[in-house]
FIFI-579464 format. One line per field, with one value per residue: x, y, z of N, C-alpha, C in turn; residue number from 0; residue in one letter. Coordinates in nm, 4 decimals. Layout:
REM residues N
n.px	(X_...)
n.py	(Y_...)
n.pz	(Z_...)
ca.px	(X_...)
ca.py	(Y_...)
ca.pz	(Z_...)
c.px	(X_...)
c.py	(Y_...)
c.pz	(Z_...)
n	(NUM_...)
res	(A_...)
This chain:
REM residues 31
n.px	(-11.1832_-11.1672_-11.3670_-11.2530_-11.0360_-11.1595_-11.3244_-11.1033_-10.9598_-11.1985_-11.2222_-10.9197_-11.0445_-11.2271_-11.0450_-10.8776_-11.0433_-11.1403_-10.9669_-10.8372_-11.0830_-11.0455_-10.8189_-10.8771_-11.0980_-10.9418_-10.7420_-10.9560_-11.0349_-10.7463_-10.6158)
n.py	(1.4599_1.7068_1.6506_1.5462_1.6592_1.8640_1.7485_1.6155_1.8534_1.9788_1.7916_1.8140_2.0754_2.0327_1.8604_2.0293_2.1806_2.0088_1.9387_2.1700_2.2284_2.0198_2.1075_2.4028_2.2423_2.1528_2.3074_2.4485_2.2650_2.2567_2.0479)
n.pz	(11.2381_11.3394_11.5315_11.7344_11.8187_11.9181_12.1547_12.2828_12.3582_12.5246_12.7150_12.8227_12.9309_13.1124_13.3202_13.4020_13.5728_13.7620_13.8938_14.0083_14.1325_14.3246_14.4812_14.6251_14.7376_14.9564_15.0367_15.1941_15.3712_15.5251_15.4418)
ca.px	(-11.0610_-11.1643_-11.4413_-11.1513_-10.9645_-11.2439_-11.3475_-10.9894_-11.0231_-11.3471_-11.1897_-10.8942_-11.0501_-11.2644_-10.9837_-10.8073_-11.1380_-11.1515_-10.8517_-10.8628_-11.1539_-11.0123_-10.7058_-10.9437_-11.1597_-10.8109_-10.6988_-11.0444_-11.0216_-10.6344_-10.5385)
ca.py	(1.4924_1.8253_1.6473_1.4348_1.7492_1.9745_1.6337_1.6350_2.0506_1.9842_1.6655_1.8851_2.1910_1.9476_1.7730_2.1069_2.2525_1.9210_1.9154_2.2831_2.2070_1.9316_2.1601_2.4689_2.2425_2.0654_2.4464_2.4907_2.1892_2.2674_1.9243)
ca.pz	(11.3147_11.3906_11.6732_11.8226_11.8934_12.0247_12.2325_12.3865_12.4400_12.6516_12.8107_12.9318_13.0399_13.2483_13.4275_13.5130_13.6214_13.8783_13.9457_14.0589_14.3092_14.4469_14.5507_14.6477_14.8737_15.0204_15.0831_15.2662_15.4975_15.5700_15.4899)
c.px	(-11.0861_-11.2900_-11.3552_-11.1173_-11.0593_-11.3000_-11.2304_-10.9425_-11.0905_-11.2335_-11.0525_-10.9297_-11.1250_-11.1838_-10.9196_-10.8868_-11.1459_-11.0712_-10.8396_-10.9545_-11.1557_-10.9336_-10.7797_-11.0289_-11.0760_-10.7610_-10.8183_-11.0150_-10.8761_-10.6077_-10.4014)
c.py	(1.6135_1.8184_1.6088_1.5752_1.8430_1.8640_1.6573_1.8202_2.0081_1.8888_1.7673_2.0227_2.1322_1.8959_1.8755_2.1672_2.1635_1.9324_2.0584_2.2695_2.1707_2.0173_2.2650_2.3832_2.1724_2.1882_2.4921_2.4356_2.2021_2.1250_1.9216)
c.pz	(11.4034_11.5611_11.7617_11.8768_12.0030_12.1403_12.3555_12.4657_12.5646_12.7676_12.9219_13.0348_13.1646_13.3862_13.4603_13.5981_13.7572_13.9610_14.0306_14.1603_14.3768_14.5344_14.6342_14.7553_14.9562_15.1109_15.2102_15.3859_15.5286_15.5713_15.3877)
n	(0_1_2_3_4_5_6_7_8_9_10_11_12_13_14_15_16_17_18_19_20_21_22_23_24_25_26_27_28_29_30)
res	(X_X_X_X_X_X_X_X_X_X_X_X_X_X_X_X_X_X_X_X_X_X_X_X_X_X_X_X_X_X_X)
């Protein structure tokens, strides 16, 4: 149980970390 959770940890710090560069290089190109 205790991999599932640290699994889903990783999994979201990943998708805010993406999600964050998408916006950061969106902010770059002014779109």
């Amino acid at each position: 149980v205790a991999i599932v959770a640290a699994m889903r940890k990783l999994i979201t710090m990943i998708n805010t970390i993406v999600k964050r560069q998408v916006f950061w290089e969106n902010q770059k190109h002014g779109c």
